[in-house]
C-alpha positions, 0 to 999 in steps of 0.5 A: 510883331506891330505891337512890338514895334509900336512898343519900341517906338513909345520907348524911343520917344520917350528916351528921345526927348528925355534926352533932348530936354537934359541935354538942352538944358544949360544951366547948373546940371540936374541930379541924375537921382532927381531926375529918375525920381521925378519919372517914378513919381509919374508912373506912381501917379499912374497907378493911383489914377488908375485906382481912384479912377476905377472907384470912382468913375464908372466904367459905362459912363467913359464908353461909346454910346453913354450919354455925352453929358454924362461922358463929358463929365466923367472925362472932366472927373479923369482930368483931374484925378490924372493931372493932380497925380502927375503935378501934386507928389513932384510938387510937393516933393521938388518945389523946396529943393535947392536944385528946382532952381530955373525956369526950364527946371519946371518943364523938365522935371514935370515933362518927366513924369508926364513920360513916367506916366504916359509911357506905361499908359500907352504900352498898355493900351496897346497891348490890351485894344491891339495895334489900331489902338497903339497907332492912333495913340502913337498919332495923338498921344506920345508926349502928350501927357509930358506936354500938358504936365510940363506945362503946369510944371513952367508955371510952377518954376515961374512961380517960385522964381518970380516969389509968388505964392505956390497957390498961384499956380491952381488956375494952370493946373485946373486948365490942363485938367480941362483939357485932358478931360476935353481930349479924353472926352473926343476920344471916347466919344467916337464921333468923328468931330469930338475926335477932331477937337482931341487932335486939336487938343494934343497937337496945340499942347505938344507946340506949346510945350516946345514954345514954353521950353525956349520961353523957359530957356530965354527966362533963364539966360536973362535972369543969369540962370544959365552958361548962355549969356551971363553965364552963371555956371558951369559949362563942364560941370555945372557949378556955380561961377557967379564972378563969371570967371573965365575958367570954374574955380570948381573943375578948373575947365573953361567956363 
């Protein structure tokens, strides 16, 4: 019954804040398409990690009692196999389209396929270790893969609108593969100070991502990419009203 309830609660947490990020999102509105590809490309990503970590990094070297240095390096070696398989296909995928268009699109998209990723990861865990492990992964680890995805993700935004380079945007990622690496590592370690800098890890990224989303939000309103201050579009439907006219020439509502 307690893993079906932790279950549940992953599910609702992911839901909850797919639906909040949409919802706060006031610029030009998503395509629905895009947004359920953008998860599906997550939780993809997560059957490639899972395969290329399985050839490449050795499963005695991720596991209580291995060396730290060995540990810490094969946790490094999983950061970056996880994140460049959440941020790589969307990136490719997205960064060219006409719709990745504001800044808050960045953490949007990219949050969502953290959650694609993250969401079968934890159900999976919990029912494979039990329900001890489901409930320290529902203390340190419900959105963190979205938050450490869609911080990558804001960069990336930021980077097109800024029009900069797309490589620009390599040192971000091979942070948040450091530190996914540095949060897997004090929870492999099972040394209770490790575990510690784990919870420091997750709890830092999960204020940040809320911090970049406003950050995100505030971008948008001044550079006229949202129905709040210059409004740009749409309030109803979303469509570009660039004249700001009082109701949309597309829907005919109040803009």
């Amino acid at each position: 019954m307690l893993l079906f309830l932790l279950i549940v609660v992953f599910m609702l947490i992911a839901v909850g804040l797919s639906l909040f990020l949409i919802k706060s999102d006031h610029g030009e509105k998503e395509p629905i398409g895009a947004l359920w590809f953008a998860a599906g490309l997550g939780f993809a990503g997560a059957i490639a990690a899972a395969y290329l970590e399985s050839k490449i990094i050795p499963l005695k070297d991720i596991k209580a009692g291995a060396p730290p240095g060995v540990m810490l390096m094969s946790t490094l070696g999983i950061g970056f196999i996880e994140e460049c398989c959440k941020f790589l296909p969307l990136a490719i995928y997205i960064y060219h389209k006409r719709y990745f268009n504001e800044h808050t699109d960045g953490i949007i998209y990219f949050a969502l396929a953290g959650l694609g990723f993250g969401l079968p990861e934890n159900i999976l865990y919990t029912l494979q270790y039990g329900a001890s492990t489901g409930m320290v992964r529902l203390v340190l680890t419900p959105i963190f893969h979205a938050a450490i995805t869609g911080m990558v993700g804001f960069y990336l935004a930021k980077c097109k609108l800024d029009g900069k380079k797309v490589y620009t945007v390599a040192p971000i990622l091979l942070v948040a593969a450091v530190l996914h690496g540095l949060y897997d590592f004090g929870l492999s370690s099972g040394n209770n100070i490790y575990s510690l800098l784990s919870a420091v890890i997750t709890i830092g990224l999960s204020i940040n991502f809320f911090y970049l989303f406003m950050k995100a939000g505030d971008l948008d309103r001044e550079q006229g990419l949202s129905v709040v201050g210059h409004n740009s579009y749409c309030r109803t439907c979303g469509y570009q009203n660039p004249n700001h006219n009082l109701y949309c020439v597309h829907c005919g509502m109040h803009a």
